[in-house]
C-alpha positions as CSV (number, residue, x, y, z in Angstrom):
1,X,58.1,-16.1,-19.1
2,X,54.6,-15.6,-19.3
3,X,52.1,-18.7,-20.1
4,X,50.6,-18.0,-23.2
5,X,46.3,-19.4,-23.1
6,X,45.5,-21.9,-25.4
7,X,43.1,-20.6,-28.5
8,X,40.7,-23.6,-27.7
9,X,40.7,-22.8,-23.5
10,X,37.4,-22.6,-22.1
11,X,36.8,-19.8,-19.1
12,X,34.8,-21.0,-16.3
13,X,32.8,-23.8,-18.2
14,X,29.6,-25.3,-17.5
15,X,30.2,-29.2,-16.7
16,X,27.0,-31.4,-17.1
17,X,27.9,-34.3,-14.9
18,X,25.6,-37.4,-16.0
19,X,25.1,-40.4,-13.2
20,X,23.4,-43.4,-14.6
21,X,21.7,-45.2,-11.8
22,X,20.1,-48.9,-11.5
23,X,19.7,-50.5,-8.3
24,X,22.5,-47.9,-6.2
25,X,19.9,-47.6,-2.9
26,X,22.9,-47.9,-0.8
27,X,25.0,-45.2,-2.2
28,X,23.0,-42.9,-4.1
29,X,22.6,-40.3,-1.8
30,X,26.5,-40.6,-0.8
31,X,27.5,-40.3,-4.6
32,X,25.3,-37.3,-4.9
33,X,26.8,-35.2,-2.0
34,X,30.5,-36.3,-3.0
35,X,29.6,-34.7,-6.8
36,X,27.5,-31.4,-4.8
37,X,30.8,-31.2,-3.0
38,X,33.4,-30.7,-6.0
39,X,33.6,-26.6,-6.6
40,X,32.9,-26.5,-10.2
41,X,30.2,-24.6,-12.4
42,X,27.9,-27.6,-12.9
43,X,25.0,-29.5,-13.3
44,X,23.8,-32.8,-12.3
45,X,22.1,-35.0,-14.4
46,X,20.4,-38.1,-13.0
47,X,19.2,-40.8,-14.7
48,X,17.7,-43.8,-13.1
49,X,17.1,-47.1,-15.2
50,X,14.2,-48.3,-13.9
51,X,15.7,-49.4,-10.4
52,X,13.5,-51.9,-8.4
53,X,15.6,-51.9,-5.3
54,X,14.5,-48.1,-3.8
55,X,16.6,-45.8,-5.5
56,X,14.1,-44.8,-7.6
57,X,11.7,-44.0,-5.1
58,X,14.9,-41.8,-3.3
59,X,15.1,-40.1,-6.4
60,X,11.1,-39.6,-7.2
61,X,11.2,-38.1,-3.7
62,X,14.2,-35.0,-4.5
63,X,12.6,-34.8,-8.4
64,X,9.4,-33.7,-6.3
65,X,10.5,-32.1,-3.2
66,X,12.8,-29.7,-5.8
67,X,9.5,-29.3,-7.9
68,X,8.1,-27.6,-4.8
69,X,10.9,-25.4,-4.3
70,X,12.8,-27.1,-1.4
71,X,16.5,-26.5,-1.9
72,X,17.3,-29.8,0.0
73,X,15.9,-32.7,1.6
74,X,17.2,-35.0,4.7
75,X,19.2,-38.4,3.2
76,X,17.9,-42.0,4.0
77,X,21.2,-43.0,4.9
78,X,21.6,-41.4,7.7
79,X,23.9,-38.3,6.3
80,X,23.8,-34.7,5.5
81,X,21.3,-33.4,3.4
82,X,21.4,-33.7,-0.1
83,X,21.3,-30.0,-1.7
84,X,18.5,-29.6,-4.8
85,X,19.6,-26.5,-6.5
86,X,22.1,-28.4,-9.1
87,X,19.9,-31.5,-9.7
88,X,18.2,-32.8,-12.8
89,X,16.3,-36.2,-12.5
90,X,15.4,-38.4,-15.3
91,X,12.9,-41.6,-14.8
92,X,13.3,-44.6,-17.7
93,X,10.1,-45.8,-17.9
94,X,11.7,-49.4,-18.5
95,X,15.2,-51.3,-17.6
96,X,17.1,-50.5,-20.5
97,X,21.3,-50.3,-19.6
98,X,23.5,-47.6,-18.6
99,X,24.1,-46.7,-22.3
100,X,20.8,-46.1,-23.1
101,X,20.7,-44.3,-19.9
102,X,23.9,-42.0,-20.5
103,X,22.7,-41.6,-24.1
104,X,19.4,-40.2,-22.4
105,X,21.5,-38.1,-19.9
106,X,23.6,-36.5,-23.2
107,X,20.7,-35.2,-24.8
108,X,19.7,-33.4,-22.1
109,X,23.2,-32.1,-21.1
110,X,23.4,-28.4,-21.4
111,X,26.7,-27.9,-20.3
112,X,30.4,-27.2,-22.3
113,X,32.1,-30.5,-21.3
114,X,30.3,-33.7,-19.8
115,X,31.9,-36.2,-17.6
116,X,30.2,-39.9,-16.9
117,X,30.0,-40.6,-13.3
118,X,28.8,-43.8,-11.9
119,X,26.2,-44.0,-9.2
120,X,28.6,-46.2,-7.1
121,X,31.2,-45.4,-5.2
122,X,33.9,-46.9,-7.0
123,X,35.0,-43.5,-8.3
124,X,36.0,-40.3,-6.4
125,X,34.5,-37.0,-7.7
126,X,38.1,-35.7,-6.0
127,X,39.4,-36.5,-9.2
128,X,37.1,-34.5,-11.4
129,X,40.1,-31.7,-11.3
130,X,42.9,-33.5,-13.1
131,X,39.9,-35.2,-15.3
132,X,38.8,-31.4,-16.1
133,X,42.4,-29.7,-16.5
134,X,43.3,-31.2,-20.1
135,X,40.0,-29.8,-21.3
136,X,39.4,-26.4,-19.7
137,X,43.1,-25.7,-20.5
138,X,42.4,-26.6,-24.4
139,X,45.0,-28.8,-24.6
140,X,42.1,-32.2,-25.0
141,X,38.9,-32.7,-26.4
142,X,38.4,-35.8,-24.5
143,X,39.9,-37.2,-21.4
144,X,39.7,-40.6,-20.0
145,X,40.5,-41.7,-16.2
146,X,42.4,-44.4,-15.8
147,X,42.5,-47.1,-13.1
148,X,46.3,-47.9,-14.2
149,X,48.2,-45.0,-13.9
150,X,49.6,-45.3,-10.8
151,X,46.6,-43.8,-8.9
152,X,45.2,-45.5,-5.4
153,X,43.2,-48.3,-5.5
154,X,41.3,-50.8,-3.4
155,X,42.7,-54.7,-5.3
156,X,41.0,-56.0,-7.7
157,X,39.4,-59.3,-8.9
158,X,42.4,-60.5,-10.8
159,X,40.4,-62.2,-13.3
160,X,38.4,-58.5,-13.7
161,X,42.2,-57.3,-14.6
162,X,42.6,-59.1,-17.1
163,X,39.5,-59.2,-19.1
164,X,40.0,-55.5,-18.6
165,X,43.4,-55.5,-20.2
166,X,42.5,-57.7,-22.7
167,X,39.6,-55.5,-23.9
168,X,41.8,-52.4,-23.8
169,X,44.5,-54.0,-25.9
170,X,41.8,-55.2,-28.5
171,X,40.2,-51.9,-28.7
172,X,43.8,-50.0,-29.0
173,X,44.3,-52.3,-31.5
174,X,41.0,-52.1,-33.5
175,X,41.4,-48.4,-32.9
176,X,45.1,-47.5,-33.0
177,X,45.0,-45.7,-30.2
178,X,47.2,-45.9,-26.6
179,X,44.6,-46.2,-23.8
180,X,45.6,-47.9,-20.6
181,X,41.9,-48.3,-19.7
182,X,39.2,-48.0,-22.2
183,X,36.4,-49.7,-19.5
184,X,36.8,-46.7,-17.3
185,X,33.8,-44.9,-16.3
186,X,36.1,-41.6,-16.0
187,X,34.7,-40.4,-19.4
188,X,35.2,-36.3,-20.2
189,X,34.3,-35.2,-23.4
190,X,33.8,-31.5,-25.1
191,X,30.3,-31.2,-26.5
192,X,31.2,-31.2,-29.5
193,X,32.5,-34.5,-29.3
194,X,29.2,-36.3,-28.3
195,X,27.1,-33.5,-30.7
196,X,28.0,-35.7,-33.6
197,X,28.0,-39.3,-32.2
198,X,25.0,-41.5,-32.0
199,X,25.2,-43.8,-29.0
200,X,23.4,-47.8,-30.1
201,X,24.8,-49.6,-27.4
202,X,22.2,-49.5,-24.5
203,X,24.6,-52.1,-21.4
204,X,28.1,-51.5,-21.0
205,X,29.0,-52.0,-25.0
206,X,28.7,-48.0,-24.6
207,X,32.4,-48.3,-23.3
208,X,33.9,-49.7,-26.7
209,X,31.5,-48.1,-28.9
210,X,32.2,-44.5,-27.6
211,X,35.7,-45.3,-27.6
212,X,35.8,-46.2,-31.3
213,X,33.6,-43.3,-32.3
214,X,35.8,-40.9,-31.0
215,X,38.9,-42.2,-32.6
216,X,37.3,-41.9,-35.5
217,X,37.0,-38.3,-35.2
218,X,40.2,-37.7,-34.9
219,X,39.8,-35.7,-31.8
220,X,42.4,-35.1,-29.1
221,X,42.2,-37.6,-26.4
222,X,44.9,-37.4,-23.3
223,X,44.5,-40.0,-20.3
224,X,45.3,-39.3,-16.2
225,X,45.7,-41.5,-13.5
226,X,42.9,-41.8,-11.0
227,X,41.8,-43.8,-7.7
228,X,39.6,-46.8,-7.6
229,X,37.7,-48.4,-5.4
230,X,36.0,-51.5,-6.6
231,X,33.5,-53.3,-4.9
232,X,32.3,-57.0,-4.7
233,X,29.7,-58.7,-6.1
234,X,28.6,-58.8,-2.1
235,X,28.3,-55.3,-2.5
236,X,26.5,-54.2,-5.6
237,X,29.1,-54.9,-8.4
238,X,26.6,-55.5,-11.5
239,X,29.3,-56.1,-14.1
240,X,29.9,-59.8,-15.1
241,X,31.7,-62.3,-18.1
242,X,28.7,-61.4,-20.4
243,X,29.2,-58.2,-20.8
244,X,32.8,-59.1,-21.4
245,X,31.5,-60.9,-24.2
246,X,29.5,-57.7,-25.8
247,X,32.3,-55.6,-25.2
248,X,34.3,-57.8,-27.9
249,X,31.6,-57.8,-29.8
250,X,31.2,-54.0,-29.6
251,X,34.8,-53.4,-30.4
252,X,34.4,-55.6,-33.8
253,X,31.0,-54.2,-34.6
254,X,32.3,-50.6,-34.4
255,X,35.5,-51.3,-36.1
256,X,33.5,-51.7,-39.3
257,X,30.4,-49.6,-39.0
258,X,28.5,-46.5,-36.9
């Protein structure tokens, strides 16, 4: 039997991959050739929050050294290159949170689907495939990564577990929908999706806020396992009990209002 295509499919789409970085010196460059890697038709979008640590400077460095036409330019960290040609970089003039930062990176996004990637290397562009599949194949309008399906994973802080189950529950509550991880930063969405949401949340609230927006849209939302590898505080891990706190906030707020 032949498989029938989907009305909604897309054919070879353009993905606009957007990387919200504060303060990622260490892995920057890393992240960037894992997501250069990943054979897709894409572009990646860049947006650094200010950092104080280096990583702007990195990123000042590939912004200008593309402006002259160089189609790469030798890593800090000791690795391969880092390829120019799919690159777009973006420079917050002050600290302002990854929302405000991925809310920056949307508007600029050119692409048919856009997919939130972290500037860490807690997730694994490996995945992008499975993340993509549901979308190019018509079957989604959203997709969402999650940490506890059954994909590999470095342990976790317990207590980060829980918070994180806790926050999922309330927002599938608040929301009615099923997630198993509504803090993921595996985030997929079709254009369209984001075209008609406005993003107020400018720290991590975005993860809520986004969540509830788009189920109230009514759009079709599917989940797939992924690996994880979370870091320590020792090593970079920014996240803490505060933003915990906004998150429940954010899933209130946005029960009752845009």
């Amino acid at each position: 039997m032949r498989l029938r295509r989907h009305p909604s499919a897309l054919d070879n789409p353009k993905i606009s991959v957007v990387i919200a970085a504060y303060n990622e010196k260490a892995t920057i460059e890393e992240i960037l050739r894992r997501v250069l890697d990943v054979e897709i038709h894409k572009e990646v979008i860049i947006v650094d929050d200010c950092s104080t640590d280096g990583t702007r400077q990195i990123l000042e460095n590939m912004a200008s050294r593309k402006t002259n036409g160089e189609f790469g330019v030798a890593a800090q960290d000791g690795g391969d290159r880092v390829a120019l040609q799919d690159l777009r970089f973006y420079f917050q003039p002050h600290n302002q949170g990854k929302g405000a930062a991925l809310r920056k990176g949307f508007a600029e996004a050119t692409g048919e689907i856009i997919l939130v990637q972290d500037a860490d290397l807690e997730y694994d562009p490996r995945d992008y495939g499975k993340l993509l599949e549901p979308i190019v194949d018509g079957r989604a309008d959203v997709v969402y990564g999650s940490r506890f399906l059954g994909g590999p994973q470095r342990v976790h802080y317990f207590w980060h577990y829980v918070a994180n189950r806790v926050l999922t529950l309330l927002s599938d509550i608040s929301t009615n929908l099923k997630l198993t991880d509504m803090e993921t930063c595996y985030k997929v969405f079709r254009r369209e999706v984001l075209k008609g949401i406005e993003i107020k949340s400018d720290r991590f609230g975005f993860e809520p806020e986004i969540t509830a927006k788009v189920a109230k849209g009514k759009w079709r939302i599917y989940e797939v396992p992924i690996s994880y590898a979370g870091r320590t505080y020792e090593e970079g891990k920014k996240i803490t009990w505060k933003d915990g706190v906004q998150a429940l906030w954010c899933i209130i707020r946005f029960k009752f209002s845009d």
